[in-house]
N, C-alpha and C positions, 0 to 999 in steps of 0.2 A: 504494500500500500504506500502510496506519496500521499504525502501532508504539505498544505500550506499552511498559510494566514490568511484573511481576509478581513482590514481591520478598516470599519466606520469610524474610527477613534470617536469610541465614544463619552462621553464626559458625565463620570456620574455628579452625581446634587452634590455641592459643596467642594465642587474642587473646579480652577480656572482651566482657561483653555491653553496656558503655557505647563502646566502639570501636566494638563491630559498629553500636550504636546512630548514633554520628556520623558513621559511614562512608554510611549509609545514605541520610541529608541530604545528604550528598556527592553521590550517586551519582541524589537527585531533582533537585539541579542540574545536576548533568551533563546529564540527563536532556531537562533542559529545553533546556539551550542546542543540545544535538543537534538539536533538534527533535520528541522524540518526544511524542506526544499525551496521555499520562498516566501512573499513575505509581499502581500498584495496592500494596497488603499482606494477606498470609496473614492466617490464627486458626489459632497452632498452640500447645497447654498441654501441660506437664512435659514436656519434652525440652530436652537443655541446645543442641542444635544450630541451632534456629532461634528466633530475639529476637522475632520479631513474635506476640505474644500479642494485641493488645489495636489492630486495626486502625484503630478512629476515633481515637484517641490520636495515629497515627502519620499519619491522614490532615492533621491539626490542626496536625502538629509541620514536615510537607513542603513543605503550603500556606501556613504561614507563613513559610517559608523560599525559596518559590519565587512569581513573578510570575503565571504565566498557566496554566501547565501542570494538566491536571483531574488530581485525587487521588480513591482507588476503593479500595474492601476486595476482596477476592477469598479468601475473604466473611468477613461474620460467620453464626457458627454460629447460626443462626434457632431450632431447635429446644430448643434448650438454652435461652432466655433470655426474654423481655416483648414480644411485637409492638411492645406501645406504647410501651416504653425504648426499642430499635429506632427506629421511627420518631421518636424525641424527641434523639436522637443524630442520626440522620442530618438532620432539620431546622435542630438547631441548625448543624451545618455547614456547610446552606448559608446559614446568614442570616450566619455569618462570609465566606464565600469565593462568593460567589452565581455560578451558572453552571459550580461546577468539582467539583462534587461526584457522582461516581458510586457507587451503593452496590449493593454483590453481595453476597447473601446465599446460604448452599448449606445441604443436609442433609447435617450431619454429625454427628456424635456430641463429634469433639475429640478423642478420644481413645478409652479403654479405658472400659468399666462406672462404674470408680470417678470418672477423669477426670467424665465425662459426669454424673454426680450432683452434683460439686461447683462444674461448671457451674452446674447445674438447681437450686442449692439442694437436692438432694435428693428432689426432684420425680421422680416413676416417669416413663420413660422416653416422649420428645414424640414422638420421631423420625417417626410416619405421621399425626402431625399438622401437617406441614410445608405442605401445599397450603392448610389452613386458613388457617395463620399467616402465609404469604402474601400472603391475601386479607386477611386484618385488618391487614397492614402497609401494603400497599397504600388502605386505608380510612382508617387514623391521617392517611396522608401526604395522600390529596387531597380529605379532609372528609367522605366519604360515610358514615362511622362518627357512631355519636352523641356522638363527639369528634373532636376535629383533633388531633396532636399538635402543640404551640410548643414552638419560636414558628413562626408559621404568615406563612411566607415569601410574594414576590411570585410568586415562578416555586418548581416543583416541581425536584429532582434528578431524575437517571437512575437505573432502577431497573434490577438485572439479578439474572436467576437462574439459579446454576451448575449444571453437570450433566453428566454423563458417557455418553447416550443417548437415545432416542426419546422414554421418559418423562418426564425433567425438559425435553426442548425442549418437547412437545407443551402440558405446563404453562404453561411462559412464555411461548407463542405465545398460549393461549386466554386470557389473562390481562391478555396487550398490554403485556406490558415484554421488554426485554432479554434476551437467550439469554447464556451464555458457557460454551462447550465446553469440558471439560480435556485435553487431545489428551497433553498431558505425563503425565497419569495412566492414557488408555485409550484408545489411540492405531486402535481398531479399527471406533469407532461413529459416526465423527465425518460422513462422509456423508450418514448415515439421520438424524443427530439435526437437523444442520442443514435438512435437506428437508422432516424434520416440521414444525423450529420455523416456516420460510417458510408452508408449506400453511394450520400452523392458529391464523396470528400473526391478529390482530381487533385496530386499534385499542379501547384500553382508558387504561391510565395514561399509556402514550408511542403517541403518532400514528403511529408511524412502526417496523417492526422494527427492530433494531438486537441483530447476532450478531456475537461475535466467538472466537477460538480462542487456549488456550492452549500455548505449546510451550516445551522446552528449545533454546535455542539457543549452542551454542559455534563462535563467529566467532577461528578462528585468522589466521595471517599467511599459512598456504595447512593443506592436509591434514595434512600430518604435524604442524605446529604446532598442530594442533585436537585433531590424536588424542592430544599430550601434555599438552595443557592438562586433556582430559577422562578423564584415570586418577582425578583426585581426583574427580569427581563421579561414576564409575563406581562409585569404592571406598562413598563416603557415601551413594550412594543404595542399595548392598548392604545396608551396614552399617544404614541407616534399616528398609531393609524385613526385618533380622534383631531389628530394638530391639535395637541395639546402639549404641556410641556414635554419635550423629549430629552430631558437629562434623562439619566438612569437614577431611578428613585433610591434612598436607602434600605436595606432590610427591615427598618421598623415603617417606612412608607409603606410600601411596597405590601407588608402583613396587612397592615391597617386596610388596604386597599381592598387586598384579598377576599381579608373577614368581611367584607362591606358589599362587593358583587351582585351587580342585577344578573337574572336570569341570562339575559341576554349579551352580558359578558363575560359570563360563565363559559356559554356555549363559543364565544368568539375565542376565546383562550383556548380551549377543548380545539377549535380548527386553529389556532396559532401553531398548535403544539407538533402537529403534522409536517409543518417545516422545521421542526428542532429534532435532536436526539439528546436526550437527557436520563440520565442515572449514572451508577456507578460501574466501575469499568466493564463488567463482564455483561452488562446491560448495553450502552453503547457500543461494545463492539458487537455481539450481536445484533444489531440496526444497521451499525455500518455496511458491516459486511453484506446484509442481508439487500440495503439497496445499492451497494458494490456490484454484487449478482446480478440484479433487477437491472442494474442501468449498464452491466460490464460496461464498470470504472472503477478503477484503482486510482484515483489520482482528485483530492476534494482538496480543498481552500474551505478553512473551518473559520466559522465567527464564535464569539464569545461575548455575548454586551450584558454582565451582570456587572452590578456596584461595586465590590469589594474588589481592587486590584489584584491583591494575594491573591485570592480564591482565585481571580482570572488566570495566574500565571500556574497554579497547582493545577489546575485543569486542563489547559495545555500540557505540564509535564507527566500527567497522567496519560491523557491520551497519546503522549509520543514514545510512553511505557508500553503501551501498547503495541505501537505497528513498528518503532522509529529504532 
C-alpha cells in the first residue's frame, strides 16, 4: 500500500493561522520520516477554517523543509486562473526540487459566484472550459504548444487530475496523466470512475496510469478511541457543509454539539461517515483494504481534520504502522 497526505491545513478553534501554518511543516516531517510517499495541499479561499489557500506556496515551503518526500497540490483551481501561470508555477518547482513534484489540478469554482470572480479577475465564469485548459497545460509543460512554459526542466513533473466520477477519470485517462478520486467527498462512484480511468488511460504526458484515492482516515488506539477523536470532525464537517464556522471545534464543543443533535443531523453525520474510515487499527485497515479491492488501488492520500494536533500526528503514525 502507498500512503500520502492530503492536508486542508486545517485550523482548529483557538489557535492562529501562523500555528496552523508551522504545525503543518511539522506534520510534512513527520510525514516523511514515517515513511509516507508524499505530502499533498488543498485550494480552499475565504473560510477562516482551512490555511491552505495558495498550494504551490506551500509545496515550496515543505520541500524545502523536507529531504526526499514528493510534495503535490490536490489541486489548484484550473478554471479560475492562466494555463500558462499554471504551468510556469509548477515548472519552476520542479527545477527547485526535480523529481518531487506532483501537481493536481480539479474543476472547481473555490468557492461561491463572488469567490470565483475574484479568483478569475472577474472573468465570466471558465468552469466547462476545464478539459481545454487541460490540454493547454499539458502543452505549456511538454513543449507541444507554441511555447514551453520556464524554465523548461530536464524531466517533466506528475500531472494528475481530480475528480469525483466517470467523467473527470475518462478525461484523465484519454489525456494520459494521473486520475485522483475524492472518495472523502463522494464516496459512491469510486468503482466506475476508476475502471473508466484504466479502460480509457492512452499513454500521453505520463507512460504509465497512475490512480490514486482520497479518504478520511481516523486511526484511534482501538474503536472507541477513534469514535472520540472523530466528534470534532463530525461537528466541523457539519458545520462546513452549513457555512458555518469551519474551524475544527474543541472536544468539549464538539460533545456538547453531539449530545444536542437534531434528527436530521444525526442522519447527515451517519452519510458523512461513508466518506471516512474511523476506529482502531485492525478496524481501518480492514476498510482500507476492503475498498483497496473495490477500487484496485493501492495508492490513497489520507486527511485527518480533528482538533487535537497530537492525536492528528499519532494517527498518522499509527496508520503508517500499518502498511509503511
Amino acid at each position: 500500500m502507498k500512503l500520502g497526505i492530503l492536508d486542508q491545513m486545517p485550523k482548529p478553534k483557538g489557535r492562529t493561522a501562523e500555528e496552523t501554518a508551522a504545525h503543518t511543516i511539522e506534520m510534512a516531517q513527520l510525514a516523511e520520516a514515517l515513511g509516507y510517499g508524499r505530502y499533498w495541499f488543498a485550494e480552499h479561499h475565504a473560510t477562516r477554517g482551512m490555511v491552505s489557500s495558495a498550494p504551490e506556496i506551500m509545496m515550496a515551503a515543505a520541500a524545502s523543509r523536507t529531504k526526499k518526500i514528493k510534495v503535490g497540490s490536490g489541486g489548484i483551481l484550473l478554471p479560475q486562473y492562466s494555463a500558462f501561470k499554471v504551468a510556469s508555477q509548477i515548472a519552476q518547482l520542479e527545477s527547485l526540487f526535480p523529481g518531487r513534484i506532483e501537481a493536481g489540478v480539479g474543476r472547481s469554482p473555490g468557492g461561491g459566484e463572488f469567490i470565483r470572480r475574484l479568483l478569475a479577475d472577474d472573468k465570466p465564469n471558465q468552469m466547462e472550459a476545464y478539459p481545454d485548459k487541460l490540454k493547454n497545460l499539458i502543452q505549456y509543460l511538454d513543449g507541444s504548444a507554441h511555447v514551453r512554459a520556464a524554465p523548461r526542466t530536464t524531466d517533466r513533473p506528475e500531472l494528475y487530475s481530480l475528480g469525483l466520477g466517470e467523467n473527470s477519470a475518462l478525461l484523465a485517462g484519454l489525456l494520459g496523466i494521473g486520475y485522483v478520486f475524492g472518495h472523502f467527498i463522494r464516496p459512491d462512484r469510486g468503482a466506475a470512475a476508476f475502471q473508466t480511468y484504466r479502460d480509457a488511460f492512452s499513454p500521453g504526458f505520463m507512460d504509465e496510469p497512475a490512480a490514486r484515492a482520497c479518504v478520511f482516515i481516523i486511526c484511534g488506539r482501538n474503536d472507541r478511541h477513534a469514535e472520540q477523536l472523530a466528534e470534532s470532525q463530525d461537528v466541523w464537517l457539519l458545520n462546513v457543509e452549513k457555512g458555518l464556522d469551519s474551524q475544527v471545534p474543541t472536544p468539549q464543543a464538539a460533545k456538547e454539539k453531539i449530545d444536542a443533535l437534531t434528527e436530521d443531523e444525526v442522519q447527515k453525520i451517519k452519510n458523512n461517515r461513508r466518506r471516512m474510515i474511523i476506529g482502531g487499527p485492525g478496524t481501518v485497515k480492514a476498510e482500507l483494504d476492503h475498498f483497496s479491492n473495490l477500487y484496485q488501488c493501492e495508492d490513497w492520500l489520507v486527511l485527518c481534520n480533528i482538533h487535537d494536533w497530537e492525536e492528528r500526528k499519532r494517527s498518522f503514525e499509527r496508520l503508517a504502522g500499518i502498511y509503511l
